[in-house]
C-alpha positions as CSV (number, residue, x, y, z in Angstrom):
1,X,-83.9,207.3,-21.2
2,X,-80.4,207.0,-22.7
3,X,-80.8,208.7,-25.5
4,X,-82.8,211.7,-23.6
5,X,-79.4,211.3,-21.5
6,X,-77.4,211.8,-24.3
7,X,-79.3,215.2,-26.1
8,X,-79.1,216.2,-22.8
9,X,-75.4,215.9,-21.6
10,X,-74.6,216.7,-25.0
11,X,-76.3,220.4,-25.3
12,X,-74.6,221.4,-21.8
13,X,-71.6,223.4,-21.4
14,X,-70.1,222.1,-19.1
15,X,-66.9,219.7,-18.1
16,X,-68.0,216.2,-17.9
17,X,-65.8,212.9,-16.3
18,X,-68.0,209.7,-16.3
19,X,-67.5,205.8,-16.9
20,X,-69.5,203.3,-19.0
21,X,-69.2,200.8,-21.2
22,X,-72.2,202.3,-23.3
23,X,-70.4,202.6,-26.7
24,X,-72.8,204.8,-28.5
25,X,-72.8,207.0,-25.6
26,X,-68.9,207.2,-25.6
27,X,-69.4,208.2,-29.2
28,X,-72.1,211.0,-29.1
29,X,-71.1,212.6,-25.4
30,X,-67.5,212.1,-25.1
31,X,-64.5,213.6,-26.8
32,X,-61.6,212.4,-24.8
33,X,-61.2,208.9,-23.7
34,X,-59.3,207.9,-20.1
35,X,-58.4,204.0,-20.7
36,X,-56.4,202.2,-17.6
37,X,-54.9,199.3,-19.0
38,X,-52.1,197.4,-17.0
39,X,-51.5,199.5,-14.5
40,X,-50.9,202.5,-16.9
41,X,-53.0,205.5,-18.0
42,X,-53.8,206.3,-21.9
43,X,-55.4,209.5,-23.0
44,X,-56.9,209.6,-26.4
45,X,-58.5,213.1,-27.8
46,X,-61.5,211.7,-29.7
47,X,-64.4,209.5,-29.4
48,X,-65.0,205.6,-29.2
49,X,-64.2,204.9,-32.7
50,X,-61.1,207.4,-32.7
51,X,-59.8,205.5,-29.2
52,X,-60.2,201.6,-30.9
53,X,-57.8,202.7,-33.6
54,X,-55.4,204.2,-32.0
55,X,-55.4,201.5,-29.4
56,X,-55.1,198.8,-32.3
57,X,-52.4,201.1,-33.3
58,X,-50.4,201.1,-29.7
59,X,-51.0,197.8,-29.7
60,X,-49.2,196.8,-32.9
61,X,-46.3,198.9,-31.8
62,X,-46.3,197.4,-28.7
63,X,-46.1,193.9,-30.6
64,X,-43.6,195.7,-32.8
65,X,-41.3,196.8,-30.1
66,X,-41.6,193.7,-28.5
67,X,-40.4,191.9,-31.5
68,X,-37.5,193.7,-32.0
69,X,-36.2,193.6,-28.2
70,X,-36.8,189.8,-28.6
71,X,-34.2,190.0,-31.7
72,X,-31.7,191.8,-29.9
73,X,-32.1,189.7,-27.0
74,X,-31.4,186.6,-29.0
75,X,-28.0,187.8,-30.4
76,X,-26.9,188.7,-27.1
77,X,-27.7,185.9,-25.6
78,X,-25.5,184.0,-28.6
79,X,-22.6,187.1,-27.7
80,X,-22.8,186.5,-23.9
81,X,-22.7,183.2,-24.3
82,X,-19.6,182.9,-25.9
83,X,-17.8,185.1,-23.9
84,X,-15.1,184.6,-21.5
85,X,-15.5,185.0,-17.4
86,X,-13.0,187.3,-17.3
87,X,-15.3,190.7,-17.9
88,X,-13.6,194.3,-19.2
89,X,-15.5,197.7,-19.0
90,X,-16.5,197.1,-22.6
91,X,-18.1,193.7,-22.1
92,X,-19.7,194.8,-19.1
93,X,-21.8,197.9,-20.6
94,X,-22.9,195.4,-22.8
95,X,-23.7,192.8,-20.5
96,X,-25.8,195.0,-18.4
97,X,-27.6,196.4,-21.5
98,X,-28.1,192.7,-21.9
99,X,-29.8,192.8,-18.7
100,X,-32.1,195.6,-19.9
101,X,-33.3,194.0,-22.5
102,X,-33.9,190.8,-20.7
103,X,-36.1,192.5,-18.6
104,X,-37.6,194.1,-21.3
105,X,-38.8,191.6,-23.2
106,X,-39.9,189.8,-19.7
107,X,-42.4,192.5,-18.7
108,X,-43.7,192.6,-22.0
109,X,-47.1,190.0,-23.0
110,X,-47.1,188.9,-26.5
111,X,-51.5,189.6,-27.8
112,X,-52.3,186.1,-28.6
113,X,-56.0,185.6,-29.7
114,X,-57.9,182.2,-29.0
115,X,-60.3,181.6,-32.0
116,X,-64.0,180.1,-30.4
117,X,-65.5,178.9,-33.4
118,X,-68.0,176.6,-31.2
119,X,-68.8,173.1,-31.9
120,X,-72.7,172.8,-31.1
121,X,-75.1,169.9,-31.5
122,X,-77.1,170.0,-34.8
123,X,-80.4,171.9,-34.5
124,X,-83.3,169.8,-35.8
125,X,-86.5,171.2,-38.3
126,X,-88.4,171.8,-34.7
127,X,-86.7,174.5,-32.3
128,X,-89.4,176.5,-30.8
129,X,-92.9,177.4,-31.2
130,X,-95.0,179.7,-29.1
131,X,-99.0,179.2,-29.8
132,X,-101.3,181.9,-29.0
133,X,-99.5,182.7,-25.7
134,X,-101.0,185.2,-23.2
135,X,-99.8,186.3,-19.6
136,X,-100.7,188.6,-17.4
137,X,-100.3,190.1,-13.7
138,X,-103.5,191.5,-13.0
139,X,-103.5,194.8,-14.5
140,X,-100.5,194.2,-15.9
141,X,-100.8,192.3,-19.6
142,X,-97.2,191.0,-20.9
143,X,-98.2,188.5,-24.0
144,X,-101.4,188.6,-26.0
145,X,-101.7,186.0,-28.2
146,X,-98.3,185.7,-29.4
147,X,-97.4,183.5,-31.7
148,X,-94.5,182.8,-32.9
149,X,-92.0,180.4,-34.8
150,X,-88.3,180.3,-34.5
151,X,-86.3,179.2,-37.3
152,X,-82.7,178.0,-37.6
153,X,-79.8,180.6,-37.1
154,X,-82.2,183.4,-35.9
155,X,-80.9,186.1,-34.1
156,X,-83.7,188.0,-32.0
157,X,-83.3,191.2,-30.2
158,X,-86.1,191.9,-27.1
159,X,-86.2,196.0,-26.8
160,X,-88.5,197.7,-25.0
161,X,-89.2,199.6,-21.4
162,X,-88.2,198.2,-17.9
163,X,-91.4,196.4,-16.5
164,X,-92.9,195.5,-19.6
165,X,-92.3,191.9,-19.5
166,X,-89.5,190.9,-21.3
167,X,-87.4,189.1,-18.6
168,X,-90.6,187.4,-18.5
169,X,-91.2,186.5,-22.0
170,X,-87.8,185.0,-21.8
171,X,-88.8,182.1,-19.2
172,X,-91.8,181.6,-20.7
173,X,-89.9,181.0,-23.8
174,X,-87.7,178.2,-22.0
175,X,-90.5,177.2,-20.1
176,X,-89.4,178.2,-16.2
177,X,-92.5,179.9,-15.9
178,X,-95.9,179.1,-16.9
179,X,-98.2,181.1,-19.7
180,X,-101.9,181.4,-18.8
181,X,-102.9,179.8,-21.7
182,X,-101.2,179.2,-25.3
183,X,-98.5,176.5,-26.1
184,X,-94.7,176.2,-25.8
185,X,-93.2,173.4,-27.7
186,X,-89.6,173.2,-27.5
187,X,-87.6,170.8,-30.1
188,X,-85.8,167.7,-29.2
189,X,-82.6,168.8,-30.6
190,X,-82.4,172.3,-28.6
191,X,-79.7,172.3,-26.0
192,X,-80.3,176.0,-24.5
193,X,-78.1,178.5,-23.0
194,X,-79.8,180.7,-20.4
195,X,-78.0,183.8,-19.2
196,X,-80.4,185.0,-16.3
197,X,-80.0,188.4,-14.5
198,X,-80.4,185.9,-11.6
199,X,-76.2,185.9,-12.1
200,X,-74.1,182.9,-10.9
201,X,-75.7,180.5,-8.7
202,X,-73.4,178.1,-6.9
203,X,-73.3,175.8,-3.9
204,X,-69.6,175.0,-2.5
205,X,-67.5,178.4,-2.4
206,X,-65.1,177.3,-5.1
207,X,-61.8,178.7,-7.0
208,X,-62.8,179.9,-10.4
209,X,-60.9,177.8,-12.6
210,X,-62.0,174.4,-10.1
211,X,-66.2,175.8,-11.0
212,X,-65.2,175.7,-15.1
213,X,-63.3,172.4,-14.6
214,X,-66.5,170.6,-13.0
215,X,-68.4,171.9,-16.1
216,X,-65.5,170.5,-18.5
217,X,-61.6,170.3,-19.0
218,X,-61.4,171.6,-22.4
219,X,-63.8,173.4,-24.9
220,X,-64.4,171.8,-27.7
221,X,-64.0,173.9,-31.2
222,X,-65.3,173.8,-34.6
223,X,-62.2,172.4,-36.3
224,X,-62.0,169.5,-34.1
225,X,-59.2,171.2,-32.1
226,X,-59.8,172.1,-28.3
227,X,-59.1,174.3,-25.7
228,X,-58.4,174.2,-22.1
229,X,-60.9,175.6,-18.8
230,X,-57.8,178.0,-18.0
231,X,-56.9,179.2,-21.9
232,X,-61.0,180.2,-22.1
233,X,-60.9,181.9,-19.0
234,X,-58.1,184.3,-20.4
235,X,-60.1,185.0,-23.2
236,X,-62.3,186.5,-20.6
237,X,-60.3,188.4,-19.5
238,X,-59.7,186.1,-16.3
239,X,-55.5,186.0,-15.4
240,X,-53.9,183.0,-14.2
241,X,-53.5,184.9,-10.5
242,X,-58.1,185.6,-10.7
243,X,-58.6,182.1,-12.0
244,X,-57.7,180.9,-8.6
245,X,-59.5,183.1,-6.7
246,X,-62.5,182.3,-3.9
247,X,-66.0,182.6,-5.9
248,X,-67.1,184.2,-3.2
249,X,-64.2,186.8,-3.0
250,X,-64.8,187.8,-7.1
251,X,-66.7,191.6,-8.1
252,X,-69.8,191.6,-9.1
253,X,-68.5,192.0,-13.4
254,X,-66.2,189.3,-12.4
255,X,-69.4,187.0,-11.3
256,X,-70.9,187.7,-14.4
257,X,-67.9,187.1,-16.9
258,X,-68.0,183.7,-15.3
259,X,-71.8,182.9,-15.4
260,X,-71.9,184.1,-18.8
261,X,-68.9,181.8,-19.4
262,X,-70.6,178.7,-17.6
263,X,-73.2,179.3,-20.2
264,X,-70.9,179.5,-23.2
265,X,-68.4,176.4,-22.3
266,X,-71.3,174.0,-22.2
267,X,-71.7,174.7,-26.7
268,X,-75.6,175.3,-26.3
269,X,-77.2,175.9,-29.9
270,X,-80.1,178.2,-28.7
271,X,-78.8,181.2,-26.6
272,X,-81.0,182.8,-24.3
273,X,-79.7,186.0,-23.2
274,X,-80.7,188.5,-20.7
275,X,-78.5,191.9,-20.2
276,X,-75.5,190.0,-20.6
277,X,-73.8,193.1,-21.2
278,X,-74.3,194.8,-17.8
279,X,-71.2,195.0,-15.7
280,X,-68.8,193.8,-18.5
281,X,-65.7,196.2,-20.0
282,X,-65.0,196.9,-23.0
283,X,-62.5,194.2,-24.0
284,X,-64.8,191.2,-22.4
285,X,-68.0,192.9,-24.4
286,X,-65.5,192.8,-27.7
287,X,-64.6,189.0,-27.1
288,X,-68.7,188.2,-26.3
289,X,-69.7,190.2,-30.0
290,X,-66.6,187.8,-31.5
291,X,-67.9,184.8,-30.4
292,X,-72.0,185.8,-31.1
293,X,-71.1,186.7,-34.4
294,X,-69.1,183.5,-35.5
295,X,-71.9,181.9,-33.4
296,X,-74.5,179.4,-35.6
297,X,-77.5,178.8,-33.5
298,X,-80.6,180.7,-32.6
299,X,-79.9,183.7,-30.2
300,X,-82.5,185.9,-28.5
301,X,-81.1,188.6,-26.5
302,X,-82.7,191.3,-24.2
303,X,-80.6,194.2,-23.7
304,X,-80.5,198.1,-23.6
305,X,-76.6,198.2,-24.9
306,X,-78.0,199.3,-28.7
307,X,-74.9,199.5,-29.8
308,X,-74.2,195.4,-29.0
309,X,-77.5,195.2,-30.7
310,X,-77.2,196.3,-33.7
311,X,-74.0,194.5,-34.1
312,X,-75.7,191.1,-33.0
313,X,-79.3,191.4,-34.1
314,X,-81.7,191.6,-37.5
315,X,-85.0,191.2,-36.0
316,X,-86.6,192.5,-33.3
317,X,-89.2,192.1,-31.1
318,X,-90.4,195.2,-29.2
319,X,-92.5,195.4,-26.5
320,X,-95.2,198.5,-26.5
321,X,-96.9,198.1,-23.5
322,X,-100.4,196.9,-22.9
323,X,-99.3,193.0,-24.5
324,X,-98.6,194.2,-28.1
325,X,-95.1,193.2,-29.1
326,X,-94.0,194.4,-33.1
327,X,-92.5,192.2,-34.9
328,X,-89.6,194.3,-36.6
329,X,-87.2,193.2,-39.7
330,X,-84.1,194.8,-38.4
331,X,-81.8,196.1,-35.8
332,X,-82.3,198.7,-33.1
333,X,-81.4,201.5,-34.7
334,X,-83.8,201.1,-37.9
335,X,-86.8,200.7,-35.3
336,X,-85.9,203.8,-33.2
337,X,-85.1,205.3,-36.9
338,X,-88.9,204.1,-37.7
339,X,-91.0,205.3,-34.5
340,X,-89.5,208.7,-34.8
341,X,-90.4,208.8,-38.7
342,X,-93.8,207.9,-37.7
343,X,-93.4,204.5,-40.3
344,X,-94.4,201.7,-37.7
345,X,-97.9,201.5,-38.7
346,X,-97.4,200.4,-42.2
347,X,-95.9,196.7,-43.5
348,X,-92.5,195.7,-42.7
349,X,-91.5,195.2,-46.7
350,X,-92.5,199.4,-47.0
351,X,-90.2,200.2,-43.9
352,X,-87.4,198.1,-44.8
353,X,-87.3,199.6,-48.9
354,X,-87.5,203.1,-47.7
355,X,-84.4,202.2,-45.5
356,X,-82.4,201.1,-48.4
357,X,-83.3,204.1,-50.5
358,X,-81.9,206.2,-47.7
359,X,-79.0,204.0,-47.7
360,X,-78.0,205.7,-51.3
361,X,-78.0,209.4,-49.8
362,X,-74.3,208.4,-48.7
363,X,-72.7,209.5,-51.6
364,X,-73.6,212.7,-51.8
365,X,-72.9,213.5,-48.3
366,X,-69.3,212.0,-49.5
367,X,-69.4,214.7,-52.2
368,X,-70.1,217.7,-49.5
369,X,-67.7,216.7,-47.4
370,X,-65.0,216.9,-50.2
371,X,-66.3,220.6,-50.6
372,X,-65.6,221.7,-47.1
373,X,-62.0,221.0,-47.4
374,X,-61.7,223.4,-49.6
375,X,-62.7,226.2,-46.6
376,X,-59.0,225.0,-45.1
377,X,-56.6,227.9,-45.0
378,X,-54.0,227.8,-47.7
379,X,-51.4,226.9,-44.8
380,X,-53.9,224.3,-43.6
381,X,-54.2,222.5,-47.1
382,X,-50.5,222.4,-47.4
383,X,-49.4,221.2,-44.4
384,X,-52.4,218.3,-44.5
385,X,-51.4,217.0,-47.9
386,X,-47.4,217.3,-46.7
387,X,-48.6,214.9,-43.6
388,X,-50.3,212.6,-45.8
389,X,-47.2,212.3,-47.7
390,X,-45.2,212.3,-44.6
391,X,-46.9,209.4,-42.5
392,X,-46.3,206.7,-45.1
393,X,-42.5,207.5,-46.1
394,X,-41.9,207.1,-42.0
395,X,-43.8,203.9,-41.6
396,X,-42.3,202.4,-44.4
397,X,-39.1,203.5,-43.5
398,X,-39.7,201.5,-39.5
399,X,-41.1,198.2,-41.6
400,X,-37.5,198.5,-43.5
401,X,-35.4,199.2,-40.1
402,X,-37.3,196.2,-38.5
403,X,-36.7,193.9,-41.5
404,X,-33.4,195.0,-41.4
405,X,-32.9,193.6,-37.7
406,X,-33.4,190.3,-38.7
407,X,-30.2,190.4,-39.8
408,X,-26.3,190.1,-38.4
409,X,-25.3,193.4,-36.7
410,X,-23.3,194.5,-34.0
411,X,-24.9,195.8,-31.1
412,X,-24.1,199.4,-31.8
413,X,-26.1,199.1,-35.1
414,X,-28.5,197.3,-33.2
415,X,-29.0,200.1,-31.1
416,X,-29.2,202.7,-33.5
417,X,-31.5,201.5,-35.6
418,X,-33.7,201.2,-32.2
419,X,-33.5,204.3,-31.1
420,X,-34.2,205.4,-34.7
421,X,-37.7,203.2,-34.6
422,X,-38.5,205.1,-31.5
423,X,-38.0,208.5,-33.1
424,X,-39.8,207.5,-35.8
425,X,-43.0,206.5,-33.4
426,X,-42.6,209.4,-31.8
427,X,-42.9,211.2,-34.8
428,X,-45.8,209.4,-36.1
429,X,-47.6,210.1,-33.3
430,X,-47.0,214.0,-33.5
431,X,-48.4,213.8,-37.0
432,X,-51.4,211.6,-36.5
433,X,-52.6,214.1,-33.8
434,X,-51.8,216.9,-36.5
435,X,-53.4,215.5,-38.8
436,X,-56.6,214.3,-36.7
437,X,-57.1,218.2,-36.2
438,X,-56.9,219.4,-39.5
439,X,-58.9,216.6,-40.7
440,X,-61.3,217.3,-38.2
441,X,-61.7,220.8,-39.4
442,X,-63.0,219.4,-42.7
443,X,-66.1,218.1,-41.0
């Protein structure tokens, strides 16, 4: 139904505003790109892809700006330090661009990332084996005679319509809900992680950071090293002021976060996921894909984000209706790829070689792109190779200005070669957009 969504929305002419989280969506439906971020608005002309870099790219100047108002902030701190109490006019225009930059540098939040490379018991030989399983609800046939064996550092995808079973599949898999007949053996080394669409259960109406803390203190990493309840909760996009707030009092994507967080801090080596992406933004769906992907146990997710899995999964299984569940080697987008080539019925080694062979069309789609460049105007050409040349001599001249602050200067040069980094982001900007739309007339 997304994808019908998407042809749909996308042959219409007309002016569109919508929110979601749906990546591949964002991608094929939108080209401009709202983001509210810390109380500010940012508008990016382009799709997903377009918005992530030039995000990364604010960012970084962010960073950058940041790093140079803390220089300047440390020299005047040395200047104002030494300074008598009696103040002249001079002294005091510096002194209250002191103050400036104080509060500068205050406002500002330095991007610190917390590496959750997870320390997990050991999984055994055994992990989980499903024998012949069937299940039904009267008419309704979920499992016929699946069998199944999962094998160390598997990562399963579950695709398929709503109502077809696979919430179901899932408890039968961990055993919360009985098969008709068939066999679930579960190995003794498997500590599992279930993310139900049940969401967060708890008792006692709790603070946040106090329901973490009665889980654990600290989170145990890979290198030994740990991490407290409240540093795990920021990567999760939880601030200091929401870990403190009322269970009861957080939003529905804010209940989530922390269930799927309660799952995550107690280092399961078999994840069990179901939707885990629904109700999550952007940033917290970036920090879950970090920490799947550097993850080492088994994972078997259901979800209808195909963008999260084809970053996550290689394996599928999809549900068809009427019991039958394929067994596919390889993300969602090589199935979908598959049914709509009609290449489902034959063996899984035939679909996955004429996938590579396809793979080694990319070339000469390089090659045709380089042609159409050539149907730029003369003017066009010109002033897109002058902005390639451009964009580098300006950014190498800011790294040079910001090494060059690390050194003794007065104030005044201080300032200049401030306000010359600005222009020079400034300018930058100007040409990127330029030379976004002249690139984009190449495609």
């Amino acid at each position: 139904m997304i994808e019908w969504l998407e042809e749909y929305l996308e042959a219409q002419k007309i002016t569109l505003l919508l929110v979601t989280h749906d990546r591949y969506f964002l991608d094929a439906v939108c080209n401009e790109i709202v983001e509210i971020d810390e109380e500010k608005v940012f508008i990016y002309t382009g799709n997903y892809d377009y918005f992530l870099e030039q995000k990364s790219l604010r960012v970084e100047i962010q960073q950058s700006e940041l790093q140079k108002d803390k220089n300047i902030f440390r020299k005047e701190l040395e200047w104002m330090r030494k300074q008598p109490k009696a103040r002249t006019t001079k002294s005091k225009s510096r002194q209250d661009a002191f103050v400036e930059v104080e509060d500068r540098v205050k406002q500002q939040k330095e991007v610190g990332e917390v590496s959750l490379q997870v320390k997990m018991t050991r999984l055994g030989g055994k992990i989980l084996e499903m024998k012949k399983v069937n299940k039904s609800y009267g008419d309704l046939v979920i499992m016929k005679g699946f069998d199944y064996t999962f094998k160390r550092g598997e990562r399963i995808g579950v695709v398929g319509k709503n109502g077809v079973g696979k919430s179901t599949f899932l408890k039968i898999a961990l055993q919360l809900e009985e098969p008709d007949n068939g066999k679930i053996n579960h190995g003794d080394t498997v500590v599992f992680g279930n993310f139900s669409q049940e969401g967060l259960i708890y008792k006692e109406d709790k603070r946040a950071i106090e329901y973490v803390k009665s889980m654990a203190e600290f989170f145990p990493l890979a290198d030994g090293s740990k991490i407290s309840a409240s540093q795990f909760m920021e990567k999760f996009g939880f601030s200091g002021e929401q870990q403190y707030t009322l269970l009861s009092k957080l939003s529905g994507g804010e209940k989530r976060r922390l269930h799927l967080m309660s799952v995550l801090f107690l280092n399961p080596n078999f994840l069990v996921l179901d939707e885990p992406t629904n109700d999550l933004d952007l940033q917290t769906l970036r920090t879950l894909e970090e920490f799947l992907l550097e993850y080492p146990g088994c994972i078997l997710i259901v979800s209808h984000d195909r963008y999260f899995m084809d970053r996550m999964v290689d394996h599928l299984f999809a549900f068809e209706g009427d019991g039958v569940i394929r067994d596919f080697p390889g993300n969602y987008s090589q199935y979908r790829e598959a049914f709509s080539k009609g290449m489902l019925e034959k063996n899984p080694q035939q679909i996955m070689k004429v996938q590579s062979e396809e793979k080694t069309i990319v070339p000469n789609t390089i090659s045709i792109e380089k042609t159409v460049v050539k149907k730029l105007s003369f003017k066009d050409k010109y002033e897109l190779e002058e902005l390639e040349k451009e964009m580098p001599s300006l950014q190498k001249e800011k790294e040079e200005l910001e090494q060059k602050m690390n050194g003794e200067l007065a104030y005044n040069e201080l300032q200049k070669i401030a306000d010359r980094i600005n222009t020079i982001i400034t300018l930058l900007d100007e040409k990127e957009m330029r030379w976004l739309e002249l690139s984009e007339k190449t495609n």
